[in-house]
C-alpha atoms as one frame of an Amber mdcrd trajectory, in Angstrom:
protein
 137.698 134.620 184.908 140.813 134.904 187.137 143.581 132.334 186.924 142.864
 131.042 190.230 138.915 130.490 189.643 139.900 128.782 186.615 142.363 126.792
 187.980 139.614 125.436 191.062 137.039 124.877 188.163 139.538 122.416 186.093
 140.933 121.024 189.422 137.021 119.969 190.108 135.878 119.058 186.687 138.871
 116.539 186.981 137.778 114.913 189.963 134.172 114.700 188.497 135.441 113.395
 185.635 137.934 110.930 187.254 134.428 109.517 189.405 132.345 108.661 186.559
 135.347 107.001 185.027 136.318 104.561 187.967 132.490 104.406 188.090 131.942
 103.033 184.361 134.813 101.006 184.802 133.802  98.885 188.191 129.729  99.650
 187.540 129.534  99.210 191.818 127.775 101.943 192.860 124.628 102.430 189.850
 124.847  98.183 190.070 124.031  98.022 193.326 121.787 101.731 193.520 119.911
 100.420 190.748 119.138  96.853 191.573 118.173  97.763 195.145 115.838 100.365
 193.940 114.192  98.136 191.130 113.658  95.431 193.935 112.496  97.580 196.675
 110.590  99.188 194.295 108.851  95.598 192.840 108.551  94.615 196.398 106.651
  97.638 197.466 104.338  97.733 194.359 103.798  93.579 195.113 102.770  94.540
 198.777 100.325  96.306 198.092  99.394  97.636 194.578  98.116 100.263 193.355
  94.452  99.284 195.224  96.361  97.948 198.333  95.892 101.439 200.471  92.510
 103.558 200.435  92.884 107.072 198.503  93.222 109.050 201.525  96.115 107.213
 202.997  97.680 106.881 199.474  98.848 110.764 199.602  99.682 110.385 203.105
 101.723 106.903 203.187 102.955 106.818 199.327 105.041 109.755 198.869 106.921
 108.441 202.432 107.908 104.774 200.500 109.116 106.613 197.807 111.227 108.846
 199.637 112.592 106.062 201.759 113.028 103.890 199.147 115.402 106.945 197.501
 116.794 106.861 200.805 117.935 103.092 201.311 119.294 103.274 197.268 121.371
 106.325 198.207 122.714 104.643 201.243 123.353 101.560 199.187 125.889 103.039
 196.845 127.123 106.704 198.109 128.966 105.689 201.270 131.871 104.475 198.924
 132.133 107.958 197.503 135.710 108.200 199.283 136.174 104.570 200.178 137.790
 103.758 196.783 140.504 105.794 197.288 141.602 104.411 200.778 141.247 101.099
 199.264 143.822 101.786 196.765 145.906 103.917 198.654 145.242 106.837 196.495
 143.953 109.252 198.794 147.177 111.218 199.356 147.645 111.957 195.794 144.433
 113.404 195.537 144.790 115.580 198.378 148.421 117.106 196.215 146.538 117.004
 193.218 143.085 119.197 194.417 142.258 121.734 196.947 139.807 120.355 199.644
 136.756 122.756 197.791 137.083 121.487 194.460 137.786 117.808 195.545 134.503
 118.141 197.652 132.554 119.896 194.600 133.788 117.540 191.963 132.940 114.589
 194.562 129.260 116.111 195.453 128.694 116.495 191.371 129.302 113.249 190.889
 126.909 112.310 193.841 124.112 114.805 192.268 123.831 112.708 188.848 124.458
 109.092 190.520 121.217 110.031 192.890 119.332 112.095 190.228 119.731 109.236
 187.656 118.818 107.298 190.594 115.221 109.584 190.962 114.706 109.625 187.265
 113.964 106.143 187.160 112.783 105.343 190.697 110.042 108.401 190.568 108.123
 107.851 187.231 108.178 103.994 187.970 107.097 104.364 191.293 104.404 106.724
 190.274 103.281 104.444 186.997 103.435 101.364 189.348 101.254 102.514 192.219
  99.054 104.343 190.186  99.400 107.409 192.086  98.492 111.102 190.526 100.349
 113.821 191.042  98.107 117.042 191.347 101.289 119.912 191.169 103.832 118.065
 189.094 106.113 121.753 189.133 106.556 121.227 192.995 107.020 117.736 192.696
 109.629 118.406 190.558 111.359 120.226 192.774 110.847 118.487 196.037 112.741
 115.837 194.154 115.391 118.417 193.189 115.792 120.483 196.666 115.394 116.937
 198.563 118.190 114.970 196.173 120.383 118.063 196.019 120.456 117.543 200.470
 120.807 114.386 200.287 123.839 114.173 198.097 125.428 117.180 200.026 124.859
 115.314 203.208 125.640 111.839 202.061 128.982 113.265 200.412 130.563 114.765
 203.829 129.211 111.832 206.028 130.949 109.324 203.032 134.203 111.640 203.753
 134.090 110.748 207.586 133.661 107.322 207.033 135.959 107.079 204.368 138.968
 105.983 206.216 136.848 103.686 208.699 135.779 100.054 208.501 132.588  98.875
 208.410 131.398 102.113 206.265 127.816 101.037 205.134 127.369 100.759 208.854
 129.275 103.992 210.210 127.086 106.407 206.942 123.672 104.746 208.318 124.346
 105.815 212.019 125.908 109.392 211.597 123.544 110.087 208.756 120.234 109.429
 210.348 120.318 112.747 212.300 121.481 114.674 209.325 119.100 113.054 207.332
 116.033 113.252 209.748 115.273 116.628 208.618 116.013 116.804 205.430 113.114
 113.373 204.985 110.374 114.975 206.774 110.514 118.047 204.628 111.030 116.294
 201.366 108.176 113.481 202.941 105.800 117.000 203.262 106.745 118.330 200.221
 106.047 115.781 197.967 102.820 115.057 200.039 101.419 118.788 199.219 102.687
 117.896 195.353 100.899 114.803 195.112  97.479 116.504 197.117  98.169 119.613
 195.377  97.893 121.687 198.750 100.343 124.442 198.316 104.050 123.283 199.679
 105.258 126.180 198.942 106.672 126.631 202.847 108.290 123.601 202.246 109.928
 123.923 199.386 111.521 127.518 200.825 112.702 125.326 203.772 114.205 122.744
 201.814 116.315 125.454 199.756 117.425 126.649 203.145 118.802 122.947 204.502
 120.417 122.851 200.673 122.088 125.875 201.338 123.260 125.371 205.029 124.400
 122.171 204.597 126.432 122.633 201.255 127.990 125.561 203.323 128.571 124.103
 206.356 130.392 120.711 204.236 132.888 123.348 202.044 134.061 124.331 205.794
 134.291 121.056 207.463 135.594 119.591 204.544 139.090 120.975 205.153 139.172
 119.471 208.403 138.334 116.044 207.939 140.246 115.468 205.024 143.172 117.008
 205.959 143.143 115.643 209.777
């Protein structure tokens, strides 16, 4: 490995690292990501139960409440992913300490374990809860993968345009609903052919390709918007 590869590796492990250290210290984002998730999630399963919709409508409408239920907890916690630092005036020493890749890798790791410990408990609750079987648990699997992986991608840049803004719970819900838009109704129709056990497969291959295009098309804007 090269001294420069090496170099951007260490340079994002650090920033990773530094993320789940502020985060262990304040607790704000898996605080409030968790406790919305457990109360949306009680709230839905109160509504109505695991007998409360008929079995047809239970693959159609179910795998939707989860997904917007992921949705709302995401939104609930990841806009602050570069907040923190314009709160405490930070943000110029990061940009001297990393290059804008590795800053926006080591800030999109730490967004892919917040929202996938944020899916390993919502999922298997919300499954156990509402009683609903899942008939291809493999693609399941990964429509919770391929879907979390876009989200966290998507939720990271728009959290890096809002960063320096007020009112940045509002700004991430209005620029991230067109992002986001596509990115639901495939995961929505993924999970839906996981949970019928009808294939998917064509949605799954389309999810990999939002993944891909929008992790590609954040390394270049990246630069951009946080070096204005």
């Amino acid at each position: 490995m090269s001294r420069t590869a090496s170099s951007w590796l260490s340079e994002a492990a650090a920033v990773f690292a530094k993320e789940w250290r502020c985060e262990l210290r304040t607790r704000y984002a898996l605080n409030t990501v968790l406790l919305f998730a457990f109360t949306t999630l009680v709230m839905v399963s109160v509504a109505l139960g695991p007998m409360g919709v008929d079995s047809v409508a239970r693959a159609t409408v179910l795998p939707m409440l989860l997904w917007l239920i992921l949705l709302f907890a995401a939104a609930a916690g990841l806009p602050r992913v570069f907040g923190h630092e314009e709160e405490k005036h930070t943000a110029t020493a990061l940009r001297l300490a990393a290059t804008p890749s590795a800053l926006f890798c080591g800030k999109l790791a730490f967004s892919l374990t917040l929202f996938a410990a944020i899916e390993a408990l919502t999922a298997p609750l919300f499954l156990a809860m509402m009683q609903l079987p899942v008939a291809a648990p493999g693609h399941f699997l990964a429509a919770l993968v391929l879907g979390g992986w876009g989200l966290a991608a998507a939720s990271t840049l728009v959290a890096a345009i809002v960063g320096q803004a007020r009112g940045q719970s509002t700004l991430f819900a209005v620029l991230s609903f067109p992002v986001l838009l596509p990115l639901l109704l495939l995961a929505i129709e993924a999970t839906r052919a996981a949970v019928g056990g009808g294939g998917g497969a064509d949605s799954l291959s389309r999810l990999v390709l939002y993944d891909a295009a929008m992790t590609v098309v954040s390394l270049m804007l990246f630069p951009a918007i946080w070096n204005p």
